[in-house]
C-alpha positions as CSV (number, residue, x, y, z in Angstrom):
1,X,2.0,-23.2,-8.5
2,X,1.8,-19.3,-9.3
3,X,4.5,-16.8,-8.1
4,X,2.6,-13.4,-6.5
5,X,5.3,-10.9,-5.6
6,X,7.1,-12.8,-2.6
7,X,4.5,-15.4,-1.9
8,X,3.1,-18.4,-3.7
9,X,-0.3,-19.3,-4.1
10,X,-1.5,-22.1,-4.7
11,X,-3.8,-22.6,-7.4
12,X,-4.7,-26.1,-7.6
13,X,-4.6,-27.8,-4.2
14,X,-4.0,-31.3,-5.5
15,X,-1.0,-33.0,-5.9
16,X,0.1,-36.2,-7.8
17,X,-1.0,-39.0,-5.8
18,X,-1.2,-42.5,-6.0
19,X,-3.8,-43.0,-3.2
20,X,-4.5,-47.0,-1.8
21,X,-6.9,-46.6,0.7
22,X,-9.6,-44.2,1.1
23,X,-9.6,-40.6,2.1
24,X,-11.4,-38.7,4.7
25,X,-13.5,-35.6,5.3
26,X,-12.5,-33.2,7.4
27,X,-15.5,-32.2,9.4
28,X,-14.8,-28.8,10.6
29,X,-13.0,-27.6,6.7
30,X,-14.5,-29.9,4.5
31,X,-11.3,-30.7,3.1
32,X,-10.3,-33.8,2.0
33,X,-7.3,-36.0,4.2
34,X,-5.4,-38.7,3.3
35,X,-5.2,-41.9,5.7
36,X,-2.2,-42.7,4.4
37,X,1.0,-40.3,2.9
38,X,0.7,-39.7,-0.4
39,X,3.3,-40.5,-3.0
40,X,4.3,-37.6,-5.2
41,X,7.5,-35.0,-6.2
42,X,6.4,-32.2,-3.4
43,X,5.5,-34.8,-0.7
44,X,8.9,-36.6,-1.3
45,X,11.3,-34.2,-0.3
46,X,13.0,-33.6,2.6
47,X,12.0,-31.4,5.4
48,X,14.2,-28.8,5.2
49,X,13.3,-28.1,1.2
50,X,9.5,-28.4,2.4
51,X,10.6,-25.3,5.1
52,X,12.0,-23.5,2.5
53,X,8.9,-23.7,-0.1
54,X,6.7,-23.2,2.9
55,X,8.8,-20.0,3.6
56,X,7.3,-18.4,0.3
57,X,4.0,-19.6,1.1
58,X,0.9,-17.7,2.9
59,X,0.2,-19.0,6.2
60,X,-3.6,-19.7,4.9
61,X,-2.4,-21.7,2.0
62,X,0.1,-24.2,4.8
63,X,-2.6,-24.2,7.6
64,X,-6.0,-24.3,5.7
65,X,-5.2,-25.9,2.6
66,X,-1.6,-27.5,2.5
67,X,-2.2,-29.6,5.5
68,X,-4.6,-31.1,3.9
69,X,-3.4,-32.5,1.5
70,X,-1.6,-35.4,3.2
71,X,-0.4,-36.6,6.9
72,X,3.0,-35.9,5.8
73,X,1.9,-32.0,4.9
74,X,0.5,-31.9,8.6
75,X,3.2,-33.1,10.0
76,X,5.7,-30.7,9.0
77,X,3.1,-27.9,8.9
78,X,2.7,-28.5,12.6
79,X,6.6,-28.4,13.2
80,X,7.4,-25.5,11.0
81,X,8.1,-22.9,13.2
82,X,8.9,-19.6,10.5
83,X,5.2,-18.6,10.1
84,X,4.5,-15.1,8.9
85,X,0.6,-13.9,9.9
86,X,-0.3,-11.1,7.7
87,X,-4.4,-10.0,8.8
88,X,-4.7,-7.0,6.6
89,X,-6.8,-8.5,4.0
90,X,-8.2,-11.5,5.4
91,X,-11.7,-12.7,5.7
92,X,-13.3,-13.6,9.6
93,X,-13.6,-16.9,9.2
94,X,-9.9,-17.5,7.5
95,X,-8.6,-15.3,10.3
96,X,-10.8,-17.4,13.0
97,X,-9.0,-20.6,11.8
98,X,-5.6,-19.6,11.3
99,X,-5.3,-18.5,14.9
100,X,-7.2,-22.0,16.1
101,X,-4.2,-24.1,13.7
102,X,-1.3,-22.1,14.4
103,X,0.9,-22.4,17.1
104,X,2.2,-18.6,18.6
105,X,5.3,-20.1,19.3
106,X,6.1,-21.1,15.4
107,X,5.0,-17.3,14.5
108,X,8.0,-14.8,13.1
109,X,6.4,-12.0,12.0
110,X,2.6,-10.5,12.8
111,X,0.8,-8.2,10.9
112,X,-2.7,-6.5,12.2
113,X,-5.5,-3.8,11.2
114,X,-8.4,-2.2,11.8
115,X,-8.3,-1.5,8.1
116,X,-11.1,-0.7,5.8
117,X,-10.5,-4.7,4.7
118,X,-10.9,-5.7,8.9
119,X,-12.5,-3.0,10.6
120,X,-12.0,-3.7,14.5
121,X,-9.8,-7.0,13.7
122,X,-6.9,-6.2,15.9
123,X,-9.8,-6.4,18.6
124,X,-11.2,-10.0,17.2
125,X,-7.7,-11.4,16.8
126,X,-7.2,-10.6,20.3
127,X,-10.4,-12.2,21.5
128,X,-8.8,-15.2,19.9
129,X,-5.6,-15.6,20.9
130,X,-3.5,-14.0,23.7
131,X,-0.6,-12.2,22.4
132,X,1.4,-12.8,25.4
133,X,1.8,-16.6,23.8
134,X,4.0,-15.2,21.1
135,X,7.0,-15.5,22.3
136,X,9.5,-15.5,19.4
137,X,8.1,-12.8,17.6
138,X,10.7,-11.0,15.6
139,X,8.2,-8.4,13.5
140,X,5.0,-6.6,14.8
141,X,3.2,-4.1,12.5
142,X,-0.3,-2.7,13.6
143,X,-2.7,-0.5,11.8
144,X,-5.0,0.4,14.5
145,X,-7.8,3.2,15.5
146,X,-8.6,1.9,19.1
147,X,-6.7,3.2,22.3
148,X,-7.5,0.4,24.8
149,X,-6.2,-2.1,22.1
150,X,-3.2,0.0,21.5
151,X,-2.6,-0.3,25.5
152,X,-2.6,-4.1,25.1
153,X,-0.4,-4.3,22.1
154,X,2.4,-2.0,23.5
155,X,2.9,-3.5,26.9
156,X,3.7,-6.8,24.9
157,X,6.4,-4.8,23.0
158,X,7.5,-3.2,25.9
159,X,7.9,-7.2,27.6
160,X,8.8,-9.1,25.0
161,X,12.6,-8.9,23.8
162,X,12.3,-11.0,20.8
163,X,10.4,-8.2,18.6
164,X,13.5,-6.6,16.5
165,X,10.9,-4.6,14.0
166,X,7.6,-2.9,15.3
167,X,5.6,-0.6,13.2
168,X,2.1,1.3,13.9
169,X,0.3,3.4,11.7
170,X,-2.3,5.4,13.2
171,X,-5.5,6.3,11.7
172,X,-5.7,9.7,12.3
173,X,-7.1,11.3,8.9
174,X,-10.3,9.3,8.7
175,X,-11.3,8.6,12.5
176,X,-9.4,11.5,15.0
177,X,-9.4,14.1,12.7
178,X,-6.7,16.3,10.6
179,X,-3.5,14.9,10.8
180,X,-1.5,17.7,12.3
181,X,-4.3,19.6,14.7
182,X,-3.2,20.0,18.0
183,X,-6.7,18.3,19.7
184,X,-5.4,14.7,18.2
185,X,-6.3,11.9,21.4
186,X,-2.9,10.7,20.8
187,X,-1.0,12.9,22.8
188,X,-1.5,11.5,26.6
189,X,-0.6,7.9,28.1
190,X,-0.7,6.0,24.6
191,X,2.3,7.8,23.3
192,X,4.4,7.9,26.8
193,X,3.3,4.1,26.8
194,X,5.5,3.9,22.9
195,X,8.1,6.3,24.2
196,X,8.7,3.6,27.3
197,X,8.1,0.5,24.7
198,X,10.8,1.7,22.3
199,X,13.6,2.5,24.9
200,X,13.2,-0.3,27.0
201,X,12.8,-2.8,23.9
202,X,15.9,-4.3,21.6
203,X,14.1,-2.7,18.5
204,X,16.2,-2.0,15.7
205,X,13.5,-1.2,13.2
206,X,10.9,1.8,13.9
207,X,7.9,3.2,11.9
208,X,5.5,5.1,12.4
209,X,3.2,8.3,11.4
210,X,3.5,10.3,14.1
211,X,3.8,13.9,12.5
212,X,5.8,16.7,13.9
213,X,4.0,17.4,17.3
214,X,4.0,14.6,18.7
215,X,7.4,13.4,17.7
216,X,9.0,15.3,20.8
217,X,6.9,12.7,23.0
218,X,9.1,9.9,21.7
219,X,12.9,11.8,21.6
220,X,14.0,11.9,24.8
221,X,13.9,7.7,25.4
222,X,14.8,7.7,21.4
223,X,16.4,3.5,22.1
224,X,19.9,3.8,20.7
225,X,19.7,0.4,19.1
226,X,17.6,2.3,16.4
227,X,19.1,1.6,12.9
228,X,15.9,1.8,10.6
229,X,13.3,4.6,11.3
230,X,10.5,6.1,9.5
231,X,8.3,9.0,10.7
232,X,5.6,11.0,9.5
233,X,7.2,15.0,9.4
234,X,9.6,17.0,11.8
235,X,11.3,20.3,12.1
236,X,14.8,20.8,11.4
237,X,15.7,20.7,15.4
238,X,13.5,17.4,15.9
239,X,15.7,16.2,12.5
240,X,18.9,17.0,14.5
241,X,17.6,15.3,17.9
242,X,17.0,12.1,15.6
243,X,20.4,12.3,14.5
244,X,22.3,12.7,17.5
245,X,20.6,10.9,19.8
246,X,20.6,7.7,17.2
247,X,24.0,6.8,16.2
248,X,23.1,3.4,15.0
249,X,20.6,4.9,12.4
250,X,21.1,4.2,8.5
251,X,18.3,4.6,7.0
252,X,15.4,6.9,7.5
253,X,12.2,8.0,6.2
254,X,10.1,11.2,6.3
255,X,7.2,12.6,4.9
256,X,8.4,16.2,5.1
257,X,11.3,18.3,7.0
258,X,9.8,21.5,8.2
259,X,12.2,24.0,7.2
260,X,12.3,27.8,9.1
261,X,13.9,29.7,6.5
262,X,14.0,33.2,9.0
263,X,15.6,31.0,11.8
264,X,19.3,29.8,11.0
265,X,20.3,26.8,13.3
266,X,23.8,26.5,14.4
267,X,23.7,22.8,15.2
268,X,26.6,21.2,13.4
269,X,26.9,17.1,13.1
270,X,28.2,14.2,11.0
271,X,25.9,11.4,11.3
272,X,26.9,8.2,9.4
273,X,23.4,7.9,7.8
274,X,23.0,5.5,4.5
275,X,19.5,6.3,3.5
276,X,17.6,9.4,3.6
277,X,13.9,9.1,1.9
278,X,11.5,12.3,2.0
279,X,8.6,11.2,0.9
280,X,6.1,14.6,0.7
281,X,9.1,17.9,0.6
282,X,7.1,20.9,0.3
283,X,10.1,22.7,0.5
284,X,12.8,23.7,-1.9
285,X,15.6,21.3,-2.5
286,X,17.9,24.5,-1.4
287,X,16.3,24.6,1.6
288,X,17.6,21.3,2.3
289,X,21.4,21.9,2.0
290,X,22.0,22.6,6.0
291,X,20.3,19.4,6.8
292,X,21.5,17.4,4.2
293,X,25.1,18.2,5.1
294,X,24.8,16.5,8.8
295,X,24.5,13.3,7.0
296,X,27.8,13.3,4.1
297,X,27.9,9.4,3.9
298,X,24.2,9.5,2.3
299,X,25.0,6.2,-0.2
300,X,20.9,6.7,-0.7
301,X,18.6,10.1,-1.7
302,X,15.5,9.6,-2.4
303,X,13.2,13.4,-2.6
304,X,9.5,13.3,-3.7
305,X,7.8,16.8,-4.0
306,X,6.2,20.0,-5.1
307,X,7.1,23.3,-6.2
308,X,7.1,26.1,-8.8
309,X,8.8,25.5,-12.2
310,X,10.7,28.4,-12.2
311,X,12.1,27.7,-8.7
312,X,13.3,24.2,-9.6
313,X,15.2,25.4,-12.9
314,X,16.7,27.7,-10.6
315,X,17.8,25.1,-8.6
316,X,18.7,22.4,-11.2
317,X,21.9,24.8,-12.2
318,X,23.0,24.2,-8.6
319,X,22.2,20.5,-8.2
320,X,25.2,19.0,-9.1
321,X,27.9,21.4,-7.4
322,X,26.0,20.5,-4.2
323,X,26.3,16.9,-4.7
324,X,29.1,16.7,-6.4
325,X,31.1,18.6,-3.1
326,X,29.2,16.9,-0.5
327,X,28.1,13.5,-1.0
328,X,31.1,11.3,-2.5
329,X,29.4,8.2,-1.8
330,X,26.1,9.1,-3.0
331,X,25.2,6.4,-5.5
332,X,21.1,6.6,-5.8
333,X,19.3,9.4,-6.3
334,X,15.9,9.2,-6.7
335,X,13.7,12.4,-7.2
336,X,10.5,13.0,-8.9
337,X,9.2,16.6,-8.2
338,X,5.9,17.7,-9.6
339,X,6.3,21.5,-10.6
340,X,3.8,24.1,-10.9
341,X,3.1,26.0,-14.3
342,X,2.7,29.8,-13.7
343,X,3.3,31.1,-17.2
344,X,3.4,29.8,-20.4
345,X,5.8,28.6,-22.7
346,X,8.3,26.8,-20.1
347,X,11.9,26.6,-20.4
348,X,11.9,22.6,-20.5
349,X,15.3,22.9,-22.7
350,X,16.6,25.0,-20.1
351,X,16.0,22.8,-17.4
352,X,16.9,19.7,-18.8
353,X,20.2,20.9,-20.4
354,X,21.2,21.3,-16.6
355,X,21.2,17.1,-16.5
356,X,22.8,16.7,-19.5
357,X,26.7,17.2,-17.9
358,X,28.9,14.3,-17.9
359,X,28.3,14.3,-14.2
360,X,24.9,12.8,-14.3
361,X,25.2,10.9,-18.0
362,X,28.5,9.8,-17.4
363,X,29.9,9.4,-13.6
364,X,26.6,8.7,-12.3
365,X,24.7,7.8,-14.8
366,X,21.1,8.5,-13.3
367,X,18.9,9.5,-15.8
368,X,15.5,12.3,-15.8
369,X,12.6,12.8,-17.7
370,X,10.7,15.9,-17.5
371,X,6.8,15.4,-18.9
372,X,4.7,18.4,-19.1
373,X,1.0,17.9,-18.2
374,X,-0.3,21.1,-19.7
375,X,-1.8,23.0,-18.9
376,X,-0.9,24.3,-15.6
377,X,1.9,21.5,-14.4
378,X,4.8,19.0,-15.7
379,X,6.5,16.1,-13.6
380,X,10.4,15.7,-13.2
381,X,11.3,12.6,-12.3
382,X,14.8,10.1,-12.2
383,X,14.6,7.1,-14.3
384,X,14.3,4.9,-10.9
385,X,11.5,6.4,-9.6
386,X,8.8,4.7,-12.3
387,X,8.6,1.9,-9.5
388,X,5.9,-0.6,-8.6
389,X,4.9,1.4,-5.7
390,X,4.8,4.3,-7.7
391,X,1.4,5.4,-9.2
392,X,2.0,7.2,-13.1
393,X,-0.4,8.6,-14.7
394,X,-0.9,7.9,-18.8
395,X,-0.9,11.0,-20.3
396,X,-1.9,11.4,-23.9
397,X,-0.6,13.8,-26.1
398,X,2.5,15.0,-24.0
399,X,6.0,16.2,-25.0
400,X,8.5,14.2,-22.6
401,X,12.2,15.4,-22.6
402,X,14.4,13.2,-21.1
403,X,18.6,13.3,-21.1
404,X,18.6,9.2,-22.3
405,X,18.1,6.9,-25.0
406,X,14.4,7.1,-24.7
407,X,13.6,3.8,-26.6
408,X,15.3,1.9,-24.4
409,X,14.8,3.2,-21.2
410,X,11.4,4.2,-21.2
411,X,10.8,0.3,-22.0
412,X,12.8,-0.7,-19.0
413,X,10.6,2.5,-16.5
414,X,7.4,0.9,-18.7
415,X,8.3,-2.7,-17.3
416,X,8.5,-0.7,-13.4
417,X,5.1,0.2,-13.4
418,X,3.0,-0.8,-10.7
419,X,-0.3,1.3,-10.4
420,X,-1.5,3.0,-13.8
421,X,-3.7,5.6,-14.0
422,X,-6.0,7.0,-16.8
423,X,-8.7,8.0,-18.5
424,X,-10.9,5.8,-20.7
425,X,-13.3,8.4,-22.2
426,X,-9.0,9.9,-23.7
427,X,-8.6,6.7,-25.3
428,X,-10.4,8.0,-29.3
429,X,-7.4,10.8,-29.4
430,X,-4.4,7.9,-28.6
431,X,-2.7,8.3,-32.0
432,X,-3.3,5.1,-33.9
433,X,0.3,4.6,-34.6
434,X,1.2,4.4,-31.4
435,X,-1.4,1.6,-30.3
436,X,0.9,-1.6,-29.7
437,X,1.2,-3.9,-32.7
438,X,4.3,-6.3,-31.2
439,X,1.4,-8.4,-28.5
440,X,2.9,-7.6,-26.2
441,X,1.7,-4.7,-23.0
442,X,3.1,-1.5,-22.5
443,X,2.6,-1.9,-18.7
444,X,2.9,-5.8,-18.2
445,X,3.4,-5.9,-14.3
446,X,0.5,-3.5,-13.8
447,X,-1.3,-4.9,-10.6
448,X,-3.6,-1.5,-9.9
449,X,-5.5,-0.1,-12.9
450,X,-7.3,3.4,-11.9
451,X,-9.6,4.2,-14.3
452,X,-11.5,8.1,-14.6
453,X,-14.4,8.4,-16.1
454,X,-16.0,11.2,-17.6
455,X,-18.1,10.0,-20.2
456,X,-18.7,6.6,-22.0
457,X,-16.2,3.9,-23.3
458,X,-14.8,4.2,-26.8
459,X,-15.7,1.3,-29.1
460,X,-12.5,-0.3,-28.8
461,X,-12.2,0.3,-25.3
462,X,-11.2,-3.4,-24.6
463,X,-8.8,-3.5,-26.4
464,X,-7.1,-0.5,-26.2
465,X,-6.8,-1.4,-22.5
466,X,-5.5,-5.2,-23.2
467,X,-2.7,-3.3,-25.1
468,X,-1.7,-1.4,-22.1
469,X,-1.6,-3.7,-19.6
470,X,-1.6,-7.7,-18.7
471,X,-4.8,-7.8,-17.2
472,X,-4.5,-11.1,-15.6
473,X,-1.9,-9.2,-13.3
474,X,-4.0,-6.9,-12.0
475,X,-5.5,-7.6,-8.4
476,X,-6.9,-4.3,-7.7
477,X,-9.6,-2.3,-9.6
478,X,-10.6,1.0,-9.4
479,X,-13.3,3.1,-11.2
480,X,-14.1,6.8,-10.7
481,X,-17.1,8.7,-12.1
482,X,-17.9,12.3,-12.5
483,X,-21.4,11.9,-13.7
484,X,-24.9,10.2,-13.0
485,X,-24.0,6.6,-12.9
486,X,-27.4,5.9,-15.0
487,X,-25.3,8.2,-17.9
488,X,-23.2,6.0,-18.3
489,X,-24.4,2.8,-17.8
490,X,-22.7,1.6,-20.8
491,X,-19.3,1.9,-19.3
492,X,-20.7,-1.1,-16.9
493,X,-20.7,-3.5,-19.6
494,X,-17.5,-3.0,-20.3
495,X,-16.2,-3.5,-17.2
496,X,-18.0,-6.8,-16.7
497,X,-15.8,-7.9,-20.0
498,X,-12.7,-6.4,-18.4
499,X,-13.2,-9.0,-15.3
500,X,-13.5,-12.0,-18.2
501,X,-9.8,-11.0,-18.5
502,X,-8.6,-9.6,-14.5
503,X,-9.1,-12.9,-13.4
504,X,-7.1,-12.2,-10.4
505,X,-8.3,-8.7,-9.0
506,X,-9.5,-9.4,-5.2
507,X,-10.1,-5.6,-4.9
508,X,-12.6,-3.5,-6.3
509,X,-13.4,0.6,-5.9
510,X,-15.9,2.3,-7.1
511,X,-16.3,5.8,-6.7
512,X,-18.4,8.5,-7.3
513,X,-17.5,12.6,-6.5
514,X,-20.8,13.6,-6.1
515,X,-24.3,12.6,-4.5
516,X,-26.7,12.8,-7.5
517,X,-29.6,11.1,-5.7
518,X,-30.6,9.0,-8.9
519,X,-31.7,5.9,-9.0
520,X,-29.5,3.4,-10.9
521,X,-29.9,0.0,-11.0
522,X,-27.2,-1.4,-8.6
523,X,-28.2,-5.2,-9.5
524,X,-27.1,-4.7,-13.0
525,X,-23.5,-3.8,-11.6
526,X,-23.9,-6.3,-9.1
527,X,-24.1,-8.8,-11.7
528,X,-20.6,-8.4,-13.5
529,X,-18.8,-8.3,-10.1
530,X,-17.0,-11.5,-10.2
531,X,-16.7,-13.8,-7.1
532,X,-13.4,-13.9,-7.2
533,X,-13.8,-9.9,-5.9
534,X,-13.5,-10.0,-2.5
535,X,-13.2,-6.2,-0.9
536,X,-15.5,-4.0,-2.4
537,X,-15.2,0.2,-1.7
538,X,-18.4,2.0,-3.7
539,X,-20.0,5.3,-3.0
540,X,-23.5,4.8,-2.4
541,X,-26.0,7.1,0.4
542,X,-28.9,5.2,0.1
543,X,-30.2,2.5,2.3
544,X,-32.2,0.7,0.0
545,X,-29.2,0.7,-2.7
546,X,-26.6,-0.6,0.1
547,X,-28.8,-3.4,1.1
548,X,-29.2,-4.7,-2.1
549,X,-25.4,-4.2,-3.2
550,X,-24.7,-6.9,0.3
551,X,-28.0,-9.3,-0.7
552,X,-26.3,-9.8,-4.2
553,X,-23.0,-9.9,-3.3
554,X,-22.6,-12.4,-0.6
555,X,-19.2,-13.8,-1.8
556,X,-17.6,-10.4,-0.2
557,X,-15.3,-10.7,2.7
558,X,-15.4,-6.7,3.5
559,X,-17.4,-3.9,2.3
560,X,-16.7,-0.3,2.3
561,X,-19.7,2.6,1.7
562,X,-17.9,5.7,1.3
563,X,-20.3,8.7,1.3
564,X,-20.3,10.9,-1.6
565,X,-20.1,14.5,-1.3
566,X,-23.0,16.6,-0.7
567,X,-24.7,14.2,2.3
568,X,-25.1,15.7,5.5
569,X,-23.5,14.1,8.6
570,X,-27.1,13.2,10.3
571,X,-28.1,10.8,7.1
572,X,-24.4,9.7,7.5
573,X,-25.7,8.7,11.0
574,X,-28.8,7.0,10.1
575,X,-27.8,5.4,7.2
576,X,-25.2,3.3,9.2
577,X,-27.6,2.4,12.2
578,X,-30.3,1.0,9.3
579,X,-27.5,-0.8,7.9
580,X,-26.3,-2.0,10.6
581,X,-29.2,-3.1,12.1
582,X,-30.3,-4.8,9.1
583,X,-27.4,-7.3,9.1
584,X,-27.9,-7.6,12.9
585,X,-31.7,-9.0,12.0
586,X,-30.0,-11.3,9.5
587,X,-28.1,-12.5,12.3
588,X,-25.0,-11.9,10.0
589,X,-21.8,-11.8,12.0
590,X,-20.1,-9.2,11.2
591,X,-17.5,-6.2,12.7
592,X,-18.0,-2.4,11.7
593,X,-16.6,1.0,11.7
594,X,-18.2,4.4,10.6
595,X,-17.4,8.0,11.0
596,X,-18.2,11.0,9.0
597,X,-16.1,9.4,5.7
598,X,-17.0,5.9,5.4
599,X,-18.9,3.1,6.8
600,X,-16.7,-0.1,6.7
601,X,-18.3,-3.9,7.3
602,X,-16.3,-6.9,7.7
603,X,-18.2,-10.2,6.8
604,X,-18.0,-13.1,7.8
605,X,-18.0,-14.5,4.6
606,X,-15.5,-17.7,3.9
């Protein structure tokens, strides 16, 4: 067995087995059964272990591959009854015979999309199974885009009193439009449907992405159970509203607080809030102070953001007399701000000679970097924010500051790194000393690699990359080009030996920023796209091209054509109805979504 993050995946299906009599064949999953149990160390022990392993398994791996195995295997996967269904990225068929295996009672937690992986899936799953059935569900999250579906799904929150967590994410930005205009569809029954749903459910765990005017829908039956809630943006008043009208709430999560800087509010509360994250503050951190000071038990900051340089050194030299007076159980503080350059040089001295007190080396111990990224911008960011959700950028040639042993902590942020970016074509001015010599990556628990492209692959491009990274970690790809694909064909071949080593990526991008209209030969990328790929997001407009990306690459569960700039809306349109109709001569049974940004195909490939 492998460990993945929380969940274990099996890579070898067998087990040790002393097998007497014959097996047999599974018609329906080709899989092989025993007749009899099967003597071995997994199959041996007792049930409640076998729960507790199953616990950290995928529900595809126990119902369509574990079960398998033995009678025994079946036995208890058929009486477990802590199953978590996660259909984000999941192809038809899998998702077809989970929900004919599983039992909706047995089901804990229930994840569904209309995702660019499983366009219109919430729709299939309910054509599948009736929702109603599950009736210990503790956990629903839905990503959806459809409004009848969305009807269906919140009349079984608003009945079922088992579902503690529920969480929808709209997608707004791709399918209904800008995020915050004012003609959004979501503002009639669906969301006075959610407002009932939530105050008439026991839900202790809210999120959504509902931004600011919509939010006022959903206040006045705001369920008082509430003690987790994450929202997209709201004003200072909506903020307040939260507050009062939640006094269970510890921990919430924003994108951005509005802030009226000509309009003083005279609301005045102490709210016993743990956890406040803002996620997108556009805002100055100064701006913050009236809000901040409604919530003095704040155990957990956490402020991601943008703003000028000059403003933030301002700030910084008034950073720590605000915490220090208001916040005596603040113990986390996480911040990374990206500032604006206006002039050059910068005081970067200046700024980080404000952390260097014994309040923030000492007391609290949370450590900064500052990293300029000349020429017209510089990240500030706390030691803890280097995170595996976190994207950071490789930037060569920069002149970080930071208020810590650098050696040793920048190894310990290095080891937090989740999604790299960088640029290839940068690699021939990476000082040579500085290449890695000890074997050992830079960024070993790298699992996104984002790769920009702006001309070809340095000779030792392999290698420089193996430094960097552990590329057998990796399960996500991504390539971006700025020029004619045929240019730089050469950076092709390099990829195909980067798969030899990302044995495990399962998703693939690639992107490029602007419709050339040149005819590159998509079979000879085609060819180093492993099977083991099994979403796939590339910018083509052509007809012609896309059909022969999905004739040689039939081991793909989803598909995602994203239309490069520069392609008018009507060959948009006609480029999805040939496609379309194409796989519908096939007879190829598929689901689809397409808008103006994207036409996304889910396959029915096993």
């Amino acid at each position: 067995m492998q460990a993945v993050g929380k969940k274990i995946l099996l890579q070898n299906r067998s087990v040790a087995r002393k097998v007497n009599k014959p097996l047999l064949i599974n018609k329906h999953n080709q899989q092989l059964v025993a007749t009899e149990p099967i003597s071995g160390d997994l199959v041996g022990l007792p049930i409640e272990v076998l729960y507790r392993i199953f616990d950290y398994l995928d529900a595809q791996t126990i119902l369509l591959s574990l079960q398998y195995v033995c009678r025994r295997l079946r036995d208890v996967s058929e009486k477990y009854d802590r199953y978590a269904l996660d259909f984000e990225n999941i192809s038809m068929v899998q998702m077809w015979h989970v929900c004919r295996l599983v039992r909706p009672e047995s089901v804990l937690s229930l994840n569904l999309s209309d995702g660019p992986s499983t366009p219109q899936g919430i729709e299939f799953f309910l054509s599948l199974i009736n929702i109603r059935k599950f009736t210990r569900l503790r956990s629903l999250s839905i990503h959806q885009s459809a409004d009848d579906i969305f009807h269906t799904i919140l009349k079984y929150v608003h009945g079922c009193r088992s579902v503690e967590s529920f969480s929808i994410h709209f997608r707004r930005a791709s399918l209904f439009g800008r995020p915050d205009s004012p003609d959004d569809d979501y503002h009639g029954p669906s969301l006075t449907l959610l407002a009932s749903a939530i105050a008439k459910s026991n839900l202790k765990t809210f999120k959504t992405n509902l931004p600011k005017y919509q939010i006022d829908c959903l206040l006045w039956p705001m369920n008082l159970t509430l003690q987790h809630l994450t929202i997209g943006n709201c004003t200072q008043k909506q903020y307040y509203m939260i507050l009062q009208r939640s006094p269970r709430l510890r921990t919430l999560t924003l994108n951005f607080i509005f802030i009226n800087r000509k309009k003083t509010l005279l609301f005045h509360i102490s709210h016993p809030l743990s956890s406040l994250a803002l996620l997108e503050q556009k805002s100055s951190i100064t701006a913050l102070k009236q809000i901040l000071s409604w919530t003095p038990s704040l155990v957990t900051l956490k402020i991601i953001g943008t703003q000028s340089f000059d403003t933030f050194l301002l700030e910084s030299t008034q950073l720590e007399t605000f915490l220090h007076n208001n916040f005596n159980l603040l113990s986390r503080f996480h911040i990374f701000i990206r500032c604006s350059i206006d002039e050059q040089p910068f005081a970067v001295d200046a700024l980080m000679a404000s952390f260097q007190t014994p309040f923030w080396t000492e007391d609290k111990r949370w450590f900064f970097t500052c990293e300029p990224r000349l020429p017209d911008n510089c990240l500030f960011y706390s030691a803890s924010m280097r995170t595996m959700a976190h994207p950071y950028t490789l930037y060569i040639g920069g002149n970080s500051r930071s208020n810590f042993d650098e050696i040793n902590s920048n190894a310990e942020m290095m080891n937090t790194v989740g999604k790299l970016h960088f640029e290839p074509t940068k690699m021939q001015y990476f000082n040579s000393r500085e290449k890695n010599i000890t074997g050992q990556s830079f960024y070993p628990n790298v699992t996104i690699l984002h790769l920009k492209f702006h001309d070809n692959w340095p000779s030792d491009g392999i290698e420089f990359v193996s430094s960097l990274i552990d590329m057998s970690r990796v399960t996500a790809l991504e390539l971006y080009y700025d020029r004619k694909l045929d240019s730089i064909s050469d950076s092709i071949v390099h990829v195909g030996k980067l798969f030899k080593q990302a044995v495990n990526v399962s998703a693939l991008v690639v992107f490029r920023y602007k419709c050339l209209y040149d005819r590159f030969k998509w079979e000879k990328l085609c060819s180093v796209i492993p099977h083991h790929v099994k979403h796939l997001s590339i910018s083509a407009s052509d007809p012609e091209d896309m059909k022969t990306i999905l004739d040689h690459l039939k081991h793909l569960w989803s598909i995602r054509f994203q239309w490069p700039t520069g392609i008018i809306s009507e060959d948009k349109g006609t480029c999805s109805r040939e496609i379309i109709n194409d796989l519908k001569m096939k007879k190829q049974n598929f689901k689809y979504l397409h808008d103006d940004f994207e036409l996304q195909i889910w396959l029915s490939n096993a």
